[in-house]
N, C-alpha and C positions, 0 to 999 in steps of 0.2 A: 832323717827325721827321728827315727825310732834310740840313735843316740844320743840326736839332742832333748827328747824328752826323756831318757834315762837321766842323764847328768839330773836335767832340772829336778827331777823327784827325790833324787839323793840329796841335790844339796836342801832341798826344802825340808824334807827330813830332819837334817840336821841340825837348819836352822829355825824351822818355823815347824816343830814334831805335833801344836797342838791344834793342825789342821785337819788331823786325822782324825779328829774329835769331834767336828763342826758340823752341824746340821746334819746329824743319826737322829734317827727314830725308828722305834719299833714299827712292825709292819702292821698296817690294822689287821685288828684278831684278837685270838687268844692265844695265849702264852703259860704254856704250863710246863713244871716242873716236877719231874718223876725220883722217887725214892726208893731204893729194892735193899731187901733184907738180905744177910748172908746167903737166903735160898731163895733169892732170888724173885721175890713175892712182893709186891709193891705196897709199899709202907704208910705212904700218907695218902692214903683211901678212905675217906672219900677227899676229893682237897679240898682247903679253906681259902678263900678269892683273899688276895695282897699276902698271902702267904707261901700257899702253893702254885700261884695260876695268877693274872692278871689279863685286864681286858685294854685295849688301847682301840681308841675310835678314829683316829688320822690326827684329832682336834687338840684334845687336854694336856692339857701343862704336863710336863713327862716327872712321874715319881722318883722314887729311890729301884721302885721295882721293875720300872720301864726302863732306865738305866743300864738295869742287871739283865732284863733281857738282850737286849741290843748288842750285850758283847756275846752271849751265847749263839744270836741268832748271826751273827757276822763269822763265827769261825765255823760255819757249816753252809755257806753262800756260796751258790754254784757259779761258774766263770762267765761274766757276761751278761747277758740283757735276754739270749737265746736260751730256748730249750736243748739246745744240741752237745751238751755240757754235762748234762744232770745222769745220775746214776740207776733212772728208772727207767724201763724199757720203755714203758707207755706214757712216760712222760709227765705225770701227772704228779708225783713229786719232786719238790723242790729244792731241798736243800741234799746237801754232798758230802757226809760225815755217818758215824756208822753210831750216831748220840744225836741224833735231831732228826725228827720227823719232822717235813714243813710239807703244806698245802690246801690248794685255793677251798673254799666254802663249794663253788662251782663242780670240782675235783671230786669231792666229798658227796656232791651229788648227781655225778655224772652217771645221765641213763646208756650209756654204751657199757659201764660196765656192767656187769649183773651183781644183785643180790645186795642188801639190806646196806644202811648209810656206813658201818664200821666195816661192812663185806668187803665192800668196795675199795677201801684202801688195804685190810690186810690181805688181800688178794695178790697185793702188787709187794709186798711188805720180801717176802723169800728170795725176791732176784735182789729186793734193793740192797737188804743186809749183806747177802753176800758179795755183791758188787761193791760195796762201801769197805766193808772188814778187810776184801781183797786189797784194793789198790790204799787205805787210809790208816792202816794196822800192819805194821810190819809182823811175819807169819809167823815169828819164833816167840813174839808177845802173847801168849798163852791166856793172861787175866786179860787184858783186855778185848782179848777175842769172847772171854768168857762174858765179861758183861757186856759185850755190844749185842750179845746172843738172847742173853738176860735181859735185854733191855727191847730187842725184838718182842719176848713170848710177850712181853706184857702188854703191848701198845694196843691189839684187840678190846684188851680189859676194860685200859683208858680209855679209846673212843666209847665205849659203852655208856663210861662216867660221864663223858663230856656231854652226852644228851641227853644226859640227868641233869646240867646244873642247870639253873633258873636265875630269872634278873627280875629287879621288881619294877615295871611300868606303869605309869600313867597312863591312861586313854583319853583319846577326845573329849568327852563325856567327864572328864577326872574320875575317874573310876583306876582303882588301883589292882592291880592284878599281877601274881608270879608269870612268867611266861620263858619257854624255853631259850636260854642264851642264846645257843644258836641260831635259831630265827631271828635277832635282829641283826644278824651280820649280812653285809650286802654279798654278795656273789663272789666280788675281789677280795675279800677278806681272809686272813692265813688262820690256820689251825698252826700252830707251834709248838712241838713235846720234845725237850729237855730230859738229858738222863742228870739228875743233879748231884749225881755218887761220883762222876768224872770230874778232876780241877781242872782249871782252866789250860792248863800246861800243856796237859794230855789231849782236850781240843784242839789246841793251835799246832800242836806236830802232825794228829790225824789227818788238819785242812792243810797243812802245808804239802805233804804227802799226796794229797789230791791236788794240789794248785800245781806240783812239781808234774804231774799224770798228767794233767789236762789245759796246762796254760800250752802249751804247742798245740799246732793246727792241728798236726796229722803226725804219730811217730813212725811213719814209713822213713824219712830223712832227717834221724836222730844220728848222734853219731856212734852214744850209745847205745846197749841195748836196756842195763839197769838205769836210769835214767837219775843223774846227783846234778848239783849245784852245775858243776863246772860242763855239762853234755849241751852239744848244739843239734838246734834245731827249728824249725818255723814257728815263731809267734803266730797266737791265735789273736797281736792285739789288731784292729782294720784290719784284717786279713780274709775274713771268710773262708770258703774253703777254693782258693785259687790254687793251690798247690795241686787238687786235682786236676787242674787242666792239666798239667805234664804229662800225661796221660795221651793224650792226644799230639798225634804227630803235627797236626798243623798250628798249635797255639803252645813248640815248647820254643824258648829263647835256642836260638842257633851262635850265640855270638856273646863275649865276655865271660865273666869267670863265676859259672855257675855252677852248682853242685847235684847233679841229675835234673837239669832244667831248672832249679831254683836257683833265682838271684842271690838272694841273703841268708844265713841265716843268725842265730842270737842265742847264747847261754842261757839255762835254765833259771839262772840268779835274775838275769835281767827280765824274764818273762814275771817273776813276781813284781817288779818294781813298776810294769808295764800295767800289770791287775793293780797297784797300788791305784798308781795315776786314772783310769778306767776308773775305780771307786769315787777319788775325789772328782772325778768328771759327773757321774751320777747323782754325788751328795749335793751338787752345785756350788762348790767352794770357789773355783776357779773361774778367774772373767772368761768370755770367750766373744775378741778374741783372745786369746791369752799372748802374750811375749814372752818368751824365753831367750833369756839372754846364755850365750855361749863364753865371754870372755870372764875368767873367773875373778877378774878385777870389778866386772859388775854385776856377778851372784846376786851380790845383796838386793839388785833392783828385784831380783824373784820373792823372795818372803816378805820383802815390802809391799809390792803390789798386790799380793795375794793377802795380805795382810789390809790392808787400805781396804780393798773388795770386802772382806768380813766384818768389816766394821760396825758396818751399816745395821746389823744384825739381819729381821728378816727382809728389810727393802734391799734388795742389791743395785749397787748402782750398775749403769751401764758405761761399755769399756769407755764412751767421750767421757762420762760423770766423773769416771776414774782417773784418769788423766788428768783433767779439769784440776781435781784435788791434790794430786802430786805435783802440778804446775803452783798451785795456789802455794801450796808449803814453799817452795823454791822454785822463784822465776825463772831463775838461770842453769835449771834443768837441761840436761843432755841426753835424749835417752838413743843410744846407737847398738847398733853391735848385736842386733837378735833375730830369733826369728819369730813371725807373727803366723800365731796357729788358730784356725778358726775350723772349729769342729761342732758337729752337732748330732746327736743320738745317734752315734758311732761311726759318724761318714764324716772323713775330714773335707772341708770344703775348699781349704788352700794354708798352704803351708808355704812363706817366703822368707828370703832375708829382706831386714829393715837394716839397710847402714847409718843411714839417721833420721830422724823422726824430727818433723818442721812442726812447733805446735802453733806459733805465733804466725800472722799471716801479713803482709806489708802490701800497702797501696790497693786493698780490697774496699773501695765504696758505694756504696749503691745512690745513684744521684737519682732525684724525683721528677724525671722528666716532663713526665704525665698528667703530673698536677693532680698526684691522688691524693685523695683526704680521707680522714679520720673524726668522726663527729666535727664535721664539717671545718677542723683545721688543715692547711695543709702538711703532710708529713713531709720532713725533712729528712736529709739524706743520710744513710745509715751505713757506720762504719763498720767490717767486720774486722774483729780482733785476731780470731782464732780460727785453723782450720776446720772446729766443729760447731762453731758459729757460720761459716761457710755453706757447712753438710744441712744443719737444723732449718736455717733461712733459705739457701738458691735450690741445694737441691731437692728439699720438700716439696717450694712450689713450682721448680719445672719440671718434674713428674707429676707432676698434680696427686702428691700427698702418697704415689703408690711405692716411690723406692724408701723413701723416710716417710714414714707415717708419723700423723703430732696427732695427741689425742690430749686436749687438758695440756699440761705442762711435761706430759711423758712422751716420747721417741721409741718407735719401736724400726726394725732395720730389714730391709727384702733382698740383701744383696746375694743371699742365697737359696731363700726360700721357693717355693712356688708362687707363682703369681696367677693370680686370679682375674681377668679382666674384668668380672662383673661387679669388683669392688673396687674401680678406679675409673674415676672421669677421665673420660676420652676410652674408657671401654679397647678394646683388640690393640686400637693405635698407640695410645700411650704403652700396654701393654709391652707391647713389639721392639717400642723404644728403651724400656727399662732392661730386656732382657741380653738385646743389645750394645747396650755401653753402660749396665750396672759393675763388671769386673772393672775396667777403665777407671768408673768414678772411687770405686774400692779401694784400689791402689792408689792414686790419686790422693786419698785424703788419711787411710790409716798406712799405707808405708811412704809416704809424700813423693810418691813418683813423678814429678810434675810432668813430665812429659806422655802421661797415659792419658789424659784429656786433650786433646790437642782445638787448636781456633776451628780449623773444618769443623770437629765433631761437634765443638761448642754451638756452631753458626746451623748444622744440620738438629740439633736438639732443640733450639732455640726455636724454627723455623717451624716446625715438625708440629712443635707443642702448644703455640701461639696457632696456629692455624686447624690445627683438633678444636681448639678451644673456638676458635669463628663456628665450625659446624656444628657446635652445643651448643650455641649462645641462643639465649628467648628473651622474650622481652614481654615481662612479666612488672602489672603494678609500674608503668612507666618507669623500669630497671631493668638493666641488660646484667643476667644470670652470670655474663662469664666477662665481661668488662674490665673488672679490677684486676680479676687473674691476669687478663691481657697485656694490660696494662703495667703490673707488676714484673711481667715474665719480658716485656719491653723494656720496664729499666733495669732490670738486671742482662738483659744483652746487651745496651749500650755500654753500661758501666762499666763491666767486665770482659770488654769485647779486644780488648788488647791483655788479655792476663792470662791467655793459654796459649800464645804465639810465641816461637822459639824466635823471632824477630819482630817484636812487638813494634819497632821504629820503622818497620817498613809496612805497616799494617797502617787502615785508616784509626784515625781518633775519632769516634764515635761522638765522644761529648762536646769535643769543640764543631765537628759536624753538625750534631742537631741542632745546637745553639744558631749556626751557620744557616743552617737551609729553614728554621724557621724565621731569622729575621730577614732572609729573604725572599720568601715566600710573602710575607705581611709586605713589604713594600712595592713588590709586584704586585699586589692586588689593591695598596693605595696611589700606586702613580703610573700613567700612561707611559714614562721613559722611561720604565726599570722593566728590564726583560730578562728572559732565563738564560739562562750561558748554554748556548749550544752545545759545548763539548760537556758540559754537564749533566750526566741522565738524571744523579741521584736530586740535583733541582727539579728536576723534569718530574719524577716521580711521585716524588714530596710534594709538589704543587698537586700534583694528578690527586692525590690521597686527600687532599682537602675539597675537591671539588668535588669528589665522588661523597666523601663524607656530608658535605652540603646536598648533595642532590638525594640521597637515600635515607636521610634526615625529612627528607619528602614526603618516602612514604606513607600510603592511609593503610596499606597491608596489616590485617588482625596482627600478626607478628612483623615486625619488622626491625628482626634481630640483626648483629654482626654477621650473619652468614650469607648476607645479600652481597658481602665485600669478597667474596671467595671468588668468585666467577671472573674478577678484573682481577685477582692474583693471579688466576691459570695463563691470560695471557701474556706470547711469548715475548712478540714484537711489536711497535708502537704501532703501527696501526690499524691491529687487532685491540690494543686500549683505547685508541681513539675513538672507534667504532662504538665500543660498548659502552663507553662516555657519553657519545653523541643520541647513540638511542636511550639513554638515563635519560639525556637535558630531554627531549623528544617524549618522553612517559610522563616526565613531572614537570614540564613547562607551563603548566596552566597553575601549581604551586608556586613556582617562581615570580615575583615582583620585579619589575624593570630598571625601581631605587636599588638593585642590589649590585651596583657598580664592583664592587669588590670582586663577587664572583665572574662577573662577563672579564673584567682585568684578567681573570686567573684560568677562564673555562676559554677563552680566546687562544691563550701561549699556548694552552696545554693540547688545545687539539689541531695546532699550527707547528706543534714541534718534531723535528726531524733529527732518528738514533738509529743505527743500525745492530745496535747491542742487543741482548739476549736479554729481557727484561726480568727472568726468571732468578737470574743470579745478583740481581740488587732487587727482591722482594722488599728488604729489610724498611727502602724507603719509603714505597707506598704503604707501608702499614704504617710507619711513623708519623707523615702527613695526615694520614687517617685519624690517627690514635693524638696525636697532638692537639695542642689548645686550638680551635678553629679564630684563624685568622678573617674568615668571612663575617662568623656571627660576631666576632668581640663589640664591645662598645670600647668608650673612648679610655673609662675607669680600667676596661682588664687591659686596655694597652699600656697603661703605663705598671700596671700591676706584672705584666709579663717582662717586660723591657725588666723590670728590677728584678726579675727572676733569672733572665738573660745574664743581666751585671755578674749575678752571685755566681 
């Protein structure tokens, strides 16, 4: 991994250099710039704000001065996200050049240390300087030692200055008043002091000098001891400090070709290019997940993409949005050959190769079995195009919105996150389910693995989620709270209920089935000679689910939700469903009118039929019965209304 993102940062470099440019900003604070006389006496005292010193709130449009900060305050940035980098003992400064003071407002007023608000930092000021000049200044640089010395005495002075200057506020009240700069900076806010006697030059060798010290983990297993370009050693980039486990007899590698128990290691060139990539991961330049292509005949898809991703300016799109757009330019896109890296605030979550990337998707359609509608039309059947057409539609809502979240017209993604059950219907269960086969559906849709979802899993997610969904159902304002879901999460497992089967031909056909068992069901229940085909459960079922759904349609129960269907799921064998049938008819027979030929047709077979099958593993049917248009209630208009549904 650590080579194939070296390549990519070089060739992006090369080709796309003005990415290194992209979403900097100064760090909120202040930003001041220090001036020392031949004797070393600081010159532009007191400072003048947009001259000497600038303020940045997180918010405003960035100046010429905000600019000019940003390159100062990036060649003194310590390695990482962690404090375990920085060249203060205590911690509490930030930046790593021996010409920049950086640190939090917090810092500044931290009651652990003792003694007055500028105490308090140059207290710490002695180890830092010396620690900076040591490892950032080469020893035989005499002037530069001089002024980083020079530029230590003074920094007392300036904190002084700095809780002299004043800003002019507004109050509640519009009452206008001077009031101390400092106080309006929040807690997280930087102090930033600049020697501005040093060019730029001289900066970027001191941090290099530091970057070369401190981008390895640990220099116990350098190969060097003076440490240049060409020395190996452990990357600090994901790495934390595991190199000390070697340490420990029982957690060193015993086997392959490791160099005092470490596996790898990497030149000191490569570790800046590692800090490069680590920057542009923080600035947010980079989609994630990101693709790195290895074959150098398809480099160029890397500054394209990254390129495409910055477009947007501040909205970034997300990695389907991105794709989406690259397909849009050229349908006949190919994108193979790479690997997909998805990382987040320094933890990589999975690194794979992608041999080729499916975007288009064939024979995906969702038929409306259910007869759901939409402002009271019915919705017709919905083709998917693309495999994140796929992601946005089935897999939103068979997790119930917790692995792809929709909010508005935006997708946000859980494939790696934490999951919360107390922000996702169906609570623990869905939960359990997501955590479960969210890698499977990962692969599945960004490296087109098709064989990482397979029909079991599909038929056990399906099952799983459709039946949570029964035990939340209320029934509320004569409307069943989880119905549509149901319903929805039903036509999308018929529909697709042959498209994750490695032998889809020896799999049942869902849609010619249902079509199948409902117009058989409707004719068993209008003619005395039409009976259920013995070796047939899933008729058996199908009929059962209508007759139950007639009979619980009964109830006078304050609720009388979908989760009354739950108790005739659990049974195994038919005449454990018969029983629970017969004492329905027996609860609600004083409901029942004696005109209702249809059902005695249908409640007769169903508790005269004889299976010795496992009823458990064709659920699928009695929910479909259930959930299907009722052949009992129809009048004569929705028969011919259904029968044309049938045709289609």
């Amino acid at each position: 991994m650590i080579r194939e993102i070296i390549n990519f940062l070089n060739d992006l470099e090369q080709d796309y250099p003005e990415v290194f440019d992209l979403n900097k900003t100064p760090s909120p604070g202040l930003h001041l710039w220090v001036e020392l006389d031949d004797e070393g006496n600081w010159k532009n005292n007191p400072p003048i704000e947009g001259v000497d010193y600038v303020v940045y709130d997180g918010k405003e449009t960035l100046s010429f001065k905000h600019y000019e900060a940003i390159r100062y305050e990036e060649l003194g940035l310590r390695v990482g996200t962690t404090m375990n980098k920085t060249l203060d003992k205590k911690k509490q400064i930030f930046s790593c050049s021996p010409f920049v003071v950086n640190f939090k407002i917090k810092s500044y007023s931290n009651d652990k240390i003792e003694g007055t608000k500028e105490e308090k930092i140059t207290s710490l000021l002695k180890f830092y300087f010396e620690n900076a000049i040591s490892i950032c200044i080469n020893k035989n640089d005499t002037v530069l030692i001089e002024q980083a010395t020079a530029f230590k005495n003074v920094i007392a002075q300036v904190l002084k200055a700095i809780n002299l200057l004043t800003v002019t506020v507004i109050e509640k009240d519009n009452s206008v008043i001077n009031k101390p700069l400092i106080e309006t900076f929040k807690d997280d806010s930087y102090i930033n002091i600049y020697n501005k006697d040093i060019c730029l030059d001289e900066y970027r060798t001191c941090h290099e000098n530091y970057l070369r010290e401190k981008l390895f983990n640990i220099n116990d297993y350098n190969s060097d001891k003076e440490i240049n370009e060409t020395t190996w050693g452990i990357s600090d980039f994901i790495n934390g400090t595991g190199a000390k486990f070697t340490k420990k007899t029982f957690l060193q590698h015993k086997t392959g070709g490791f160099f005092k128990g470490v596996a790898s290691r990497i030149q000191a060139k490569d570790t800046i290019a590692l800090n490069k990539f680590e920057i542009l991961l923080n600035n947010q330049v980079l989609p994630n997940p990101l693709p790195i292509f290895v074959d150098k005949n398809e480099f160029k898809n890397n500054s394209e993409i990254v390129s495409i991703f910055n477009n947007e300016g501040e909205r970034k799109f997300s990695y389907p949005q991105l794709l989406k757009t690259i397909y849009e330019i050229d349908e006949q896109r190919i994108l193979s050959n790479y690997y997909l890296l998805n990382i987040s605030r320094g933890v990589v979550n999975d690194f794979d190769f992608v041999s080729n990337f499916q975007y288009k998707l064939n024979n995906f359609t969702i038929e409306n079995y259910f007869q759901l509608k939409r402002k009271g039309e019915m919705l017709q059947s919905l083709k998917l195009h693309t495999i994140f057409g796929f992601e946005n539609i089935v897999v939103t809502k068979i997790f119930n919105n917790g692995l792809v979240r929709e909010k508005g017209e935006q997708f946000t993604y859980n494939y790696f996150n934490d999951i919360d059950p107390n922000y996702i219907s169906g609570g623990d269960e869905i939960a359990n389910l997501i955590l479960r086969f969210r890698k499977a559906f990962y692969d599945y849709i960004y490296k087109s693995r098709k064989q990482a979802v397979t029909s079991t899993m599909f038929d056990e997610i399906m099952l799983t989620s459709i039946v949570c969904d029964l035990k939340h159902d209320e029934f509320k304002d004569n409307y069943h709270t989880k119905e549509t879901s149901i319903k929805e999460k039903l036509n999308i497992w018929f529909s697709l209920y042959n498209n994750f089967s490695n032998h889809p031909n020896n799999r049942e056909n869902m849609m010619n089935t249902f079509k199948t068992l409902l117009e058989k069901t409707e004719q068993v229940a209008n003619d005395d000679n039409i009976l259920l085909d013995e070796n047939n459960v899933g008729e058996f079922l199908f009929a059962a689910g209508q007759v139950i759904y007639f009979l619980l349609s009964k109830s006078k129960t304050s609720n009388p939700s979908h989760a009354l269907l739950e108790p005739f799921l659990q049974k195994s064998n038919t005449p454990q469903l018969q029983n629970a049938i017969a004492n329905a008819v027996n609860a609600y027979k004083h409901e029942i009118s004696f005109y209702k030929d249809r059902f005695e047709r249908l409640a007769s077979q169903v508790l005269a039929f004889n299976t010795s099958e496992n009823l458990k593993n064709n659920q699928r049917y009695l929910l479909a019965g259930y959930f299907a248009p009722s052949v009992i209630y129809k009048s004569t208009k929705e028969k011919e209304e259904q029968k044309q549904i049938i045709n289609n």
